[in-house]
OpenMM code with the backbone's topology and positions (N, CA, C; nanometers):
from openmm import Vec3, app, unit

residues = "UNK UNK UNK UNK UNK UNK UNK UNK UNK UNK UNK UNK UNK UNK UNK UNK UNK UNK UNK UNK UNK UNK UNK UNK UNK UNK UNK UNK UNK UNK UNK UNK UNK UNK UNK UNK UNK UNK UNK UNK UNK UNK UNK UNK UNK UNK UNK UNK UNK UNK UNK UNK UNK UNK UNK UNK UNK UNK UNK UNK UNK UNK UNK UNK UNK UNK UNK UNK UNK UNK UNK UNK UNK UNK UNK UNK UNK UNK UNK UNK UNK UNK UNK UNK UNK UNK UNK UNK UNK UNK UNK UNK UNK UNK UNK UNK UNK UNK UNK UNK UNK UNK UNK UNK UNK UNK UNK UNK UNK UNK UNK UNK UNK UNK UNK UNK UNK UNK UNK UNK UNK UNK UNK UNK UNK UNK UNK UNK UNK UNK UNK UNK UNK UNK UNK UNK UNK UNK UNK UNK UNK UNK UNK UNK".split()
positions = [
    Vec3(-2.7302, 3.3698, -5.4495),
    Vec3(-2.8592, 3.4266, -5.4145),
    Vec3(-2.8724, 3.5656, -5.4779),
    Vec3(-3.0140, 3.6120, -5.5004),
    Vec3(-3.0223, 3.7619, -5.6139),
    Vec3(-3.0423, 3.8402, -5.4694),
    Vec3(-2.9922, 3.9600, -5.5437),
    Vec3(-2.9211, 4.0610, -5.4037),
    Vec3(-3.0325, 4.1781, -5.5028),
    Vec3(-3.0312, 4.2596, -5.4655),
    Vec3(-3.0418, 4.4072, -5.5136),
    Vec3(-2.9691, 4.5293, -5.3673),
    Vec3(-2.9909, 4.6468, -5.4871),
    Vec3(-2.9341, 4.7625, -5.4196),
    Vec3(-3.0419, 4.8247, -5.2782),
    Vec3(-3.0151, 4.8730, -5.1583),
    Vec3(-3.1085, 4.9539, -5.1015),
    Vec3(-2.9758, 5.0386, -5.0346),
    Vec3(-3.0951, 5.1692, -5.0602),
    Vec3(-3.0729, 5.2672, -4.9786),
    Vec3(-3.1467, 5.3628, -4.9076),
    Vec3(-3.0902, 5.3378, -4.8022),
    Vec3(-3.1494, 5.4561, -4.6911),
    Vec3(-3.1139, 5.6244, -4.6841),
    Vec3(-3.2018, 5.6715, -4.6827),
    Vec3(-3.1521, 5.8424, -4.7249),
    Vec3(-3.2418, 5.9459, -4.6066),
    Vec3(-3.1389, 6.0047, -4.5418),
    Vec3(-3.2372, 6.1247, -4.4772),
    Vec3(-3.1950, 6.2504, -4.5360),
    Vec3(-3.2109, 6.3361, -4.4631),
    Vec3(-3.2163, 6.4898, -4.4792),
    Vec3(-3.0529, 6.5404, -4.4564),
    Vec3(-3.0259, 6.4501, -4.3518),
    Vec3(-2.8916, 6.4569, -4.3247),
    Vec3(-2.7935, 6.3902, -4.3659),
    Vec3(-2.7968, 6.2695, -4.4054),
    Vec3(-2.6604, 6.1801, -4.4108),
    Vec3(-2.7211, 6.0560, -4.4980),
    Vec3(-2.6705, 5.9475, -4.5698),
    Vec3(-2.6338, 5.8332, -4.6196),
    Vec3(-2.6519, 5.7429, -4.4925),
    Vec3(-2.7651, 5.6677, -4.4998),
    Vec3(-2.7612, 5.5888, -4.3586),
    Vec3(-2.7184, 5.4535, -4.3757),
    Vec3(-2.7587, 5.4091, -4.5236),
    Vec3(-2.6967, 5.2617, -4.5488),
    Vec3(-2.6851, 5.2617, -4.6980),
    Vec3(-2.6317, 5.2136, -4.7461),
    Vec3(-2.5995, 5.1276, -4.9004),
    Vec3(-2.5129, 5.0323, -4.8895),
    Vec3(-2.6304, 4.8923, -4.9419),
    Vec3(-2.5415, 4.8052, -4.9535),
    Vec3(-2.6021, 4.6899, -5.0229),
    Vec3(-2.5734, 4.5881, -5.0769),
    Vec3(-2.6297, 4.4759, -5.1359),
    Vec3(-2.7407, 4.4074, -5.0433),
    Vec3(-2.8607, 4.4035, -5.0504),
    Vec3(-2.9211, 4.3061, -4.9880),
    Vec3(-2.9886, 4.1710, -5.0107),
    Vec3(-3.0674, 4.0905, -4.9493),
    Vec3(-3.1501, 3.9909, -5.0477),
    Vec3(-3.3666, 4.0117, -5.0217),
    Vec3(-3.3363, 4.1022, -4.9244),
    Vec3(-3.4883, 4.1688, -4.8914),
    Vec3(-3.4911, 4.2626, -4.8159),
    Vec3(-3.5984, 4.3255, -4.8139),
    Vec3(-3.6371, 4.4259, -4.6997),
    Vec3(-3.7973, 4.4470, -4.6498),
    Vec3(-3.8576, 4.4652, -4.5741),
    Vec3(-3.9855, 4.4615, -4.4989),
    Vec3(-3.9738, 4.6122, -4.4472),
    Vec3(-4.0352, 4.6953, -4.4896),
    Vec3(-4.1046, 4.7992, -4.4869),
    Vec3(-4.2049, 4.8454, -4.3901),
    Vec3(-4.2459, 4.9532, -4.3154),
    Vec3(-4.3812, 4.9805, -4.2776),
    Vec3(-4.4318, 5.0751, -4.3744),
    Vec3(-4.5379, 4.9892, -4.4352),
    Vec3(-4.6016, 5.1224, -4.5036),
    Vec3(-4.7373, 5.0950, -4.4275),
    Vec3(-4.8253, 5.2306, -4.5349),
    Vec3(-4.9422, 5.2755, -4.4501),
    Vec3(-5.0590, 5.1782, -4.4138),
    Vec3(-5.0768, 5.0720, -4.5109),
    Vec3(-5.1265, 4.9765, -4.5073),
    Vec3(-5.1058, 4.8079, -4.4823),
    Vec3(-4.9974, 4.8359, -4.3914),
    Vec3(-4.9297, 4.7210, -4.3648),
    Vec3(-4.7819, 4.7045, -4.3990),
    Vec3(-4.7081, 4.5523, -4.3622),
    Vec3(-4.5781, 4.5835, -4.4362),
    Vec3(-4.5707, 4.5219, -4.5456),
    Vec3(-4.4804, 4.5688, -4.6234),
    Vec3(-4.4461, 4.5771, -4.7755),
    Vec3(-4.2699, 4.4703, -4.7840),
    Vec3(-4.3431, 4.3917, -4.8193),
    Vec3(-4.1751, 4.2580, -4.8407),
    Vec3(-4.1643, 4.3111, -4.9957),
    Vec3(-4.0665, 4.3251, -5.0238),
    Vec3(-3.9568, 4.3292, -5.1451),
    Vec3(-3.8271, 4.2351, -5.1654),
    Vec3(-3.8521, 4.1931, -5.2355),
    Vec3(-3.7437, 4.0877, -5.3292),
    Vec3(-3.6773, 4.1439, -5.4125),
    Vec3(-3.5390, 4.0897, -5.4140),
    Vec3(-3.4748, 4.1248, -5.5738),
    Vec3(-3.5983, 4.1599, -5.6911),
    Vec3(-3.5761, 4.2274, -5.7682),
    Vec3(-3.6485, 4.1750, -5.9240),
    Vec3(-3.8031, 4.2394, -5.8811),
    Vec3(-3.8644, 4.2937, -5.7604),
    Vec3(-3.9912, 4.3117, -5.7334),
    Vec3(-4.0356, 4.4663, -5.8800),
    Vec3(-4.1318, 4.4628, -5.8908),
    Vec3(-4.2355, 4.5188, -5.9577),
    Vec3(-4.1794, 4.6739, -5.8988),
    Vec3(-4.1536, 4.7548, -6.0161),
    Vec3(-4.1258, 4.9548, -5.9632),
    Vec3(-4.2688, 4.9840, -5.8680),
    Vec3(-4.2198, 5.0537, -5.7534),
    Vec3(-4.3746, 5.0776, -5.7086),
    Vec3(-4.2933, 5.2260, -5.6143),
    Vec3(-4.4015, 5.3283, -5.5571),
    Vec3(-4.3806, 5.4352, -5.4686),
    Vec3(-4.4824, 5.4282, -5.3924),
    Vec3(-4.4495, 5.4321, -5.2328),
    Vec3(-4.5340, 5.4366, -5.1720),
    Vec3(-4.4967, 5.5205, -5.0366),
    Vec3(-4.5705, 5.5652, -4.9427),
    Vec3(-4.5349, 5.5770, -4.8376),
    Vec3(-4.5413, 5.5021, -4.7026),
    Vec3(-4.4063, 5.5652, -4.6218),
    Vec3(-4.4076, 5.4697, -4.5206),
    Vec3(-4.4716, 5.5631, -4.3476),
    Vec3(-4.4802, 5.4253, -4.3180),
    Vec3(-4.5147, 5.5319, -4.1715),
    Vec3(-4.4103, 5.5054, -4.0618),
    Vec3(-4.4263, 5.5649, -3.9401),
    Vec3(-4.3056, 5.5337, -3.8626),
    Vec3(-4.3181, 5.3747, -3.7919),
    Vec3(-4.1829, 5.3124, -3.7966),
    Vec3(-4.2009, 5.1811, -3.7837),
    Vec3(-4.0657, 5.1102, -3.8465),
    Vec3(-4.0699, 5.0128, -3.7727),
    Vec3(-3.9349, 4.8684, -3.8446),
    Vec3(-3.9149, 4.8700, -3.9621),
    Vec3(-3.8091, 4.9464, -3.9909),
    Vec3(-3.7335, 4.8478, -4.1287),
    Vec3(-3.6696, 4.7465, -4.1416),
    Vec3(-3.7003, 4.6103, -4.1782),
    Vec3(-3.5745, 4.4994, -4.1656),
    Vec3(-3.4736, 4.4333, -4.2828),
    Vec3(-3.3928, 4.4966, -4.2868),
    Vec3(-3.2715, 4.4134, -4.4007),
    Vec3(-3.2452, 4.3035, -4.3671),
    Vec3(-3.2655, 4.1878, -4.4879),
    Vec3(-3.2057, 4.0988, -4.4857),
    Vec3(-3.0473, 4.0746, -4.5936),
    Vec3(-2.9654, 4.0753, -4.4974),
    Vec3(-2.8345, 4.0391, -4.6075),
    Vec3(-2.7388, 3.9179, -4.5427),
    Vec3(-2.7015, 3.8254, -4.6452),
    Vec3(-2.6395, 3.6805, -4.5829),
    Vec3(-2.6730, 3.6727, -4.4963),
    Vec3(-2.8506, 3.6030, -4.4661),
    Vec3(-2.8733, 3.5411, -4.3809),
    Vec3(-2.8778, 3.5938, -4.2275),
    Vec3(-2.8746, 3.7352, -4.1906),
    Vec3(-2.8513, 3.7947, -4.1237),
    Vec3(-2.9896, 3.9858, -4.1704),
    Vec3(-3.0171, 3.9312, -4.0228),
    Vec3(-3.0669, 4.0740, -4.0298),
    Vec3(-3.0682, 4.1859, -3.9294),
    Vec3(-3.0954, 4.2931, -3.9887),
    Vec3(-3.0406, 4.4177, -3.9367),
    Vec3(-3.1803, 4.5084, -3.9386),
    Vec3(-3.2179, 4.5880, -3.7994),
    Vec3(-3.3197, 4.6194, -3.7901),
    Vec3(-3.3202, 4.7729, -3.8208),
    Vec3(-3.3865, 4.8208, -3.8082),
    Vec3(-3.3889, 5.0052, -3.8141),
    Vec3(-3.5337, 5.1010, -3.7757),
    Vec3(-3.4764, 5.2022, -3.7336),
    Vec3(-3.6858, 5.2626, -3.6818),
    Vec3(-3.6341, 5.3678, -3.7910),
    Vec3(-3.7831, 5.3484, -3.8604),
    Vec3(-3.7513, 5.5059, -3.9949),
    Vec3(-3.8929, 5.5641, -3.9121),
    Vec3(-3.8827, 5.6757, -3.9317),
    Vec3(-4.0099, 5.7425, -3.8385),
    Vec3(-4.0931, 5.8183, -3.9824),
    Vec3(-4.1116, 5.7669, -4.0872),
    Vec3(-4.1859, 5.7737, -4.1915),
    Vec3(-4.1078, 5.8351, -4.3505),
    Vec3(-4.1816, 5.8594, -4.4441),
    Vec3(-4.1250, 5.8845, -4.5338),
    Vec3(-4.1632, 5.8149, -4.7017),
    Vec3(-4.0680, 5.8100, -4.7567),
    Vec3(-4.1146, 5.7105, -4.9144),
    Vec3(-3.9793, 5.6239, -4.9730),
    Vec3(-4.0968, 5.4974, -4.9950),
    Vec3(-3.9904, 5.4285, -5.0431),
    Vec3(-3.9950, 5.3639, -5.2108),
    Vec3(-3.9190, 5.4096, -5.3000),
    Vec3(-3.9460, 5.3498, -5.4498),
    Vec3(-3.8643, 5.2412, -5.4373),
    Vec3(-3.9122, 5.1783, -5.5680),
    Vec3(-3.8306, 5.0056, -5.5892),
    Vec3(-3.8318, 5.0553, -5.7393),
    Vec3(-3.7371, 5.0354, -5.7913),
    Vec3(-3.7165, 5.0764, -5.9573),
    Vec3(-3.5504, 4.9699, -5.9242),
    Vec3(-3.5872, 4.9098, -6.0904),
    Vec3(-3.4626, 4.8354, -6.1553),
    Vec3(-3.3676, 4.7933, -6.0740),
    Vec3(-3.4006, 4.7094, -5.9699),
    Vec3(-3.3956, 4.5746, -5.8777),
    Vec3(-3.2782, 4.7133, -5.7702),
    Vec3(-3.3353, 4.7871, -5.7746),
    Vec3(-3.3115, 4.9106, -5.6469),
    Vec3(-3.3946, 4.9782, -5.5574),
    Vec3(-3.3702, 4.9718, -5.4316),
    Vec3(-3.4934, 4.9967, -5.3687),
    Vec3(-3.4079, 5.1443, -5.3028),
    Vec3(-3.4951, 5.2407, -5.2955),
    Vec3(-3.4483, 5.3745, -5.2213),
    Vec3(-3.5843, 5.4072, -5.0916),
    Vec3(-3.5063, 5.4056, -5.0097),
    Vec3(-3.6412, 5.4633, -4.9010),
    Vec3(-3.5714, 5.6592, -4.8463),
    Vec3(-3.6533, 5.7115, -4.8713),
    Vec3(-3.6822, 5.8430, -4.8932),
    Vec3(-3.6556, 5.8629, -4.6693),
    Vec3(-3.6377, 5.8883, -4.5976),
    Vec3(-3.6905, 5.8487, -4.4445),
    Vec3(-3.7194, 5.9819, -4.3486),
    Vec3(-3.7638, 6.0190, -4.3387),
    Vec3(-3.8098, 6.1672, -4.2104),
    Vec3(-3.6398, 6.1174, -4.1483),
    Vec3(-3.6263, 6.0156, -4.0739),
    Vec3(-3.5432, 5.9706, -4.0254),
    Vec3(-3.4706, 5.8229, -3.9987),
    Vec3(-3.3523, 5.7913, -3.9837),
    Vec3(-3.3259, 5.6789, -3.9722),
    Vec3(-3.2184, 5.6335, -3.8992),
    Vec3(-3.2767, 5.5093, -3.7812),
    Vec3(-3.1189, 5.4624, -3.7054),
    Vec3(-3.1545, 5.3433, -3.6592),
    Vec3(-3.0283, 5.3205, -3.6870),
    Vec3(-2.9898, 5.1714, -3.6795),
    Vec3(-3.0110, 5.1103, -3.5011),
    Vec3(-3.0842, 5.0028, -3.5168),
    Vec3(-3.1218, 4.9579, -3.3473),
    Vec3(-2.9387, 4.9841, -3.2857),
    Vec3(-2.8584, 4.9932, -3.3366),
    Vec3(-2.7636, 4.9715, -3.2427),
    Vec3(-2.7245, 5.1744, -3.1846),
    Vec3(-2.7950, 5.2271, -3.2758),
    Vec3(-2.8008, 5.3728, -3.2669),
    Vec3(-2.9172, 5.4381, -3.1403),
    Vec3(-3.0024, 5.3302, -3.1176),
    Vec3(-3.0913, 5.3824, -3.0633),
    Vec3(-3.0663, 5.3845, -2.8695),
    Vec3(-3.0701, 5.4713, -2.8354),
    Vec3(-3.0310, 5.4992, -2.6886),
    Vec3(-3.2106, 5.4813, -2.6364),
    Vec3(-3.1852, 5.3396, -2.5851),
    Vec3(-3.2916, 5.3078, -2.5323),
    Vec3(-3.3699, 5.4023, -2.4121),
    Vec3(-3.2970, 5.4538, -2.2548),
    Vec3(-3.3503, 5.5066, -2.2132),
    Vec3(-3.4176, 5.6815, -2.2502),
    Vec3(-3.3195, 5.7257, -2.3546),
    Vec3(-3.4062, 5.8220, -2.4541),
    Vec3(-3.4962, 5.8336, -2.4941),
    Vec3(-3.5266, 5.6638, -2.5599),
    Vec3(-3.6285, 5.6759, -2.6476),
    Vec3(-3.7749, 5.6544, -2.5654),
    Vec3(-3.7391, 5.6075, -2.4238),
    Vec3(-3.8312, 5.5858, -2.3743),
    Vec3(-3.8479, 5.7200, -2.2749),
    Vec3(-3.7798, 5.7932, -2.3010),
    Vec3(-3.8436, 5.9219, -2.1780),
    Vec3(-3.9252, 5.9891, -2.3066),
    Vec3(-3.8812, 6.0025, -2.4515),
    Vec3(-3.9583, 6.0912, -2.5439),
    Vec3(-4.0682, 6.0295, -2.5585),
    Vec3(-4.1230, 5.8858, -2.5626),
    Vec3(-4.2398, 5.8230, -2.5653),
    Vec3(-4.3299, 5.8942, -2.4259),
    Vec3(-4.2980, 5.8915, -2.3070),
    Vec3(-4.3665, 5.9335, -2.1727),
    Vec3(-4.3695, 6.0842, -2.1705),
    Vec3(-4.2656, 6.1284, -2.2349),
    Vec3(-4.3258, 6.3072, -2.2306),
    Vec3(-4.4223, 6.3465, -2.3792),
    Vec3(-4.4276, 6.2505, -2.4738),
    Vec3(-4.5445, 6.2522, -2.5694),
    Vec3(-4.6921, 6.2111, -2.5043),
    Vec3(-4.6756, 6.1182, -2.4444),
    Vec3(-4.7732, 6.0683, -2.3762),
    Vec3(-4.8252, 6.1481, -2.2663),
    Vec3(-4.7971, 6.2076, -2.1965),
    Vec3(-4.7981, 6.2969, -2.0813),
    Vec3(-4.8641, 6.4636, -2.1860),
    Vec3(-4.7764, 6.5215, -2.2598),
    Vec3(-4.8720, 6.5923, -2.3346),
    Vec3(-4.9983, 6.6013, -2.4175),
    Vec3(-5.0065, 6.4620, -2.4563),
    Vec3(-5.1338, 6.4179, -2.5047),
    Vec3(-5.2706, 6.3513, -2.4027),
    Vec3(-5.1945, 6.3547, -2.3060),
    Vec3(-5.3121, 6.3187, -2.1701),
    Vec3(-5.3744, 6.4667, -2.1155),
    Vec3(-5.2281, 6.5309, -2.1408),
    Vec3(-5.2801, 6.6560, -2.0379),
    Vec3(-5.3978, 6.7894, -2.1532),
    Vec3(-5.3292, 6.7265, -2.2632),
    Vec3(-5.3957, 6.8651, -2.3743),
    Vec3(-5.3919, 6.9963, -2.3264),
    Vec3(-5.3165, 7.0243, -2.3646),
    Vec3(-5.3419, 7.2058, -2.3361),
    Vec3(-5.3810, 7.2635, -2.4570),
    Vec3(-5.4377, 7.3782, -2.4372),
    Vec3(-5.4974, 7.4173, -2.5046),
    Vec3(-5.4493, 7.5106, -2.6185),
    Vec3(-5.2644, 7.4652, -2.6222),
    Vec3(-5.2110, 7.4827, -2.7607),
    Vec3(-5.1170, 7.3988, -2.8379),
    Vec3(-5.2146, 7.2632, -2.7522),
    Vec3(-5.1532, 7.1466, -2.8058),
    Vec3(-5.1846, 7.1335, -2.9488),
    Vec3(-5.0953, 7.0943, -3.0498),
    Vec3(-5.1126, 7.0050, -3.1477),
    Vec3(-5.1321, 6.8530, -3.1443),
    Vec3(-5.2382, 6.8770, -3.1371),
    Vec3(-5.2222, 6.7151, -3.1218),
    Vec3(-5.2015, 6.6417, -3.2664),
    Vec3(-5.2227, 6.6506, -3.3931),
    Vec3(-5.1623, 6.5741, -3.4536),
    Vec3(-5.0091, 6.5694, -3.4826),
    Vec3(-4.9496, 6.6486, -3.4494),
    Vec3(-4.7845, 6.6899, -3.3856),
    Vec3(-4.7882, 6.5876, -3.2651),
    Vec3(-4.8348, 6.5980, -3.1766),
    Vec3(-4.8201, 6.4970, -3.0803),
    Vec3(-4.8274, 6.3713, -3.0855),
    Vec3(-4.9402, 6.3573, -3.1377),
    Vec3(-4.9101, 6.1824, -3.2296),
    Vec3(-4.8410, 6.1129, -3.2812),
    Vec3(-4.8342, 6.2310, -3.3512),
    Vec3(-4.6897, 6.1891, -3.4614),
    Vec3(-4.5687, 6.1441, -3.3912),
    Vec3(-4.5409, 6.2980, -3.2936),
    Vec3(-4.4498, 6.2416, -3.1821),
    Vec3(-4.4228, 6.0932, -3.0964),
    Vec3(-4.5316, 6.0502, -3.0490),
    Vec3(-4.5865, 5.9403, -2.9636),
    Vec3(-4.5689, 5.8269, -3.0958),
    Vec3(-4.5587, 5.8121, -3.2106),
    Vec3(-4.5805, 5.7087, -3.2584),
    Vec3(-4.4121, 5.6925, -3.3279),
    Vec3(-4.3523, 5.7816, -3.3316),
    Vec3(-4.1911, 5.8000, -3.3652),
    Vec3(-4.1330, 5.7078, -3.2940),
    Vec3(-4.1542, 5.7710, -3.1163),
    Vec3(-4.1004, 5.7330, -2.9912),
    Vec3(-4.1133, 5.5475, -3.0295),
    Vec3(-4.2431, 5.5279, -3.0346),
    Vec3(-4.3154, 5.4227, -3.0132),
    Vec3(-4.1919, 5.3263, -3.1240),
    Vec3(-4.1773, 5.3590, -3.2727),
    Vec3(-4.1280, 5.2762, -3.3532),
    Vec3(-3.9746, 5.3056, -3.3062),
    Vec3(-3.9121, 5.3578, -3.2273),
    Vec3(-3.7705, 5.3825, -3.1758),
    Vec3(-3.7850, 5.2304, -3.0975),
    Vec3(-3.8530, 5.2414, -2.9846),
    Vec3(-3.8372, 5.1638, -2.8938),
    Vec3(-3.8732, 5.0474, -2.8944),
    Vec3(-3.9501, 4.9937, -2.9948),
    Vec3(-3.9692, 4.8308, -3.0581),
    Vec3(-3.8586, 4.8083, -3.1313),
    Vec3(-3.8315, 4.8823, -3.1942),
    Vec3(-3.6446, 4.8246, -3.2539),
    Vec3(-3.5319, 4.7745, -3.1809),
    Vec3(-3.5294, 4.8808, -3.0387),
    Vec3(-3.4310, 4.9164, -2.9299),
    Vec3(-3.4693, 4.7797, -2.8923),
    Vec3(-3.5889, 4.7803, -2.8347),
    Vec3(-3.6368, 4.6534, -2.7099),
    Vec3(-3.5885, 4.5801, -2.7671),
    Vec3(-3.6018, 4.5227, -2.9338),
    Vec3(-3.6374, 4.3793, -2.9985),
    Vec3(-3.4690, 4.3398, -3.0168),
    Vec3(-3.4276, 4.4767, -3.0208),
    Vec3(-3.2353, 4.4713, -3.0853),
    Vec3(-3.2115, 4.3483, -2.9402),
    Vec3(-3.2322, 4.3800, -2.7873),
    Vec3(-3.2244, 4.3888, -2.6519),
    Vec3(-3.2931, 4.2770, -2.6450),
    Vec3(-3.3846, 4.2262, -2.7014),
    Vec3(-3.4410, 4.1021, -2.6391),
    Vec3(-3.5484, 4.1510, -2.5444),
    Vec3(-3.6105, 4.2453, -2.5380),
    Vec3(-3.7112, 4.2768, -2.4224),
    Vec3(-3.8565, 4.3028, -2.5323),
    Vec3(-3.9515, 4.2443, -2.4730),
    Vec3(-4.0469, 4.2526, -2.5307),
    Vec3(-4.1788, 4.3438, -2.5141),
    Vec3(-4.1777, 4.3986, -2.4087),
    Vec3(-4.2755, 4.5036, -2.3175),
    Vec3(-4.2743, 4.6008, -2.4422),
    Vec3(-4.3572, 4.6146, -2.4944),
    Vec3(-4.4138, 4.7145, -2.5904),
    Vec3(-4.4733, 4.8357, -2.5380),
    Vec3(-4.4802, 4.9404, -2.5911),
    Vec3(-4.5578, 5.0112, -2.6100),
    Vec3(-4.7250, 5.0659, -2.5303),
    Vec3(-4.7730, 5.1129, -2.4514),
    Vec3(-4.8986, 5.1301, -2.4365),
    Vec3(-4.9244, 5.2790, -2.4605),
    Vec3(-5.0873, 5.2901, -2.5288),
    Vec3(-5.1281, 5.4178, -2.5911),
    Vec3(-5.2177, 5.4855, -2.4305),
    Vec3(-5.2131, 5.6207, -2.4325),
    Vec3(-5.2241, 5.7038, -2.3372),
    Vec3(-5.4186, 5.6789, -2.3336),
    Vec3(-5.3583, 5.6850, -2.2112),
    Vec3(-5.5683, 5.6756, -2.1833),
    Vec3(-5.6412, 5.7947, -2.1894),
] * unit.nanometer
topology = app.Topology()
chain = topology.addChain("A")
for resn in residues:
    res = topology.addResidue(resn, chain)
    for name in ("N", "CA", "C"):
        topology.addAtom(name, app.Element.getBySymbol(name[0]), res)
């Protein structure tokens, strides 16, 4: 089966390299499937599921945004951040989702709210990885 290279890169550390046979992306306009051999492209991603596929087996990840190029059957994703569902400390991720949510209900009046969003939608792609790693399906709800 045709494999290519991906790698995951933050600010801090080497999060993965390794042979794969695909990957599914969030970018801004939906997700982005890549194959071996796919077409060079740059785009950006938003926060949300990354999924590797390697032997038949896949491996999930929350990148909380960033860029990802595909050049010469290598894919590099650029990531704000990145961790592996088995990294993700579920009841964490769900208190930072409820204290995003809770600041964006209450607005004060030196809220950022597009900081807060941002926040709330991080949380949000943490905890669909976590849940889905877990088998729990209860998603997400946006603040009234």
């Amino acid at each position: 089966m045709a494999t290519m290279r991906l790698e995951i890169v933050t600010a801090e550390r080497l999060v993965y390299s390794e042979e794969v046979s695909s990957v599914v992306a969030p970018g801004f306009d939906g997700e982005l499937g890549i194959l071996p051999h796919h077409a060079p492209l740059l785009t950006l991603l938003k926060p949300g599921e990354l999924r590797i596929r390697k032997d038949g087996q896949e491996t999930l990840m929350a990148v909380t945004g960033g860029f990802m190029e595909v050049f010469e059957n290598k894919v590099v994703v650029l990531a704000d951040a990145a961790e592996r569902d088995s990294e993700i400390d579920l009841a964490r991720a769900e208190e930072a989702l409820k204290r995003a949510k809770e600041r964006i209900v209450a607005r004060g009046a030196d809220l950022n709210l597009e900081h807060a969003l941002s926040s709330m939608r991080r949380a949000e792609a943490r905890l669909k990885v976590a849940r889905r790693r877990r088998g729990t399906t209860a998603g997400p709800t946006r603040p009234g």
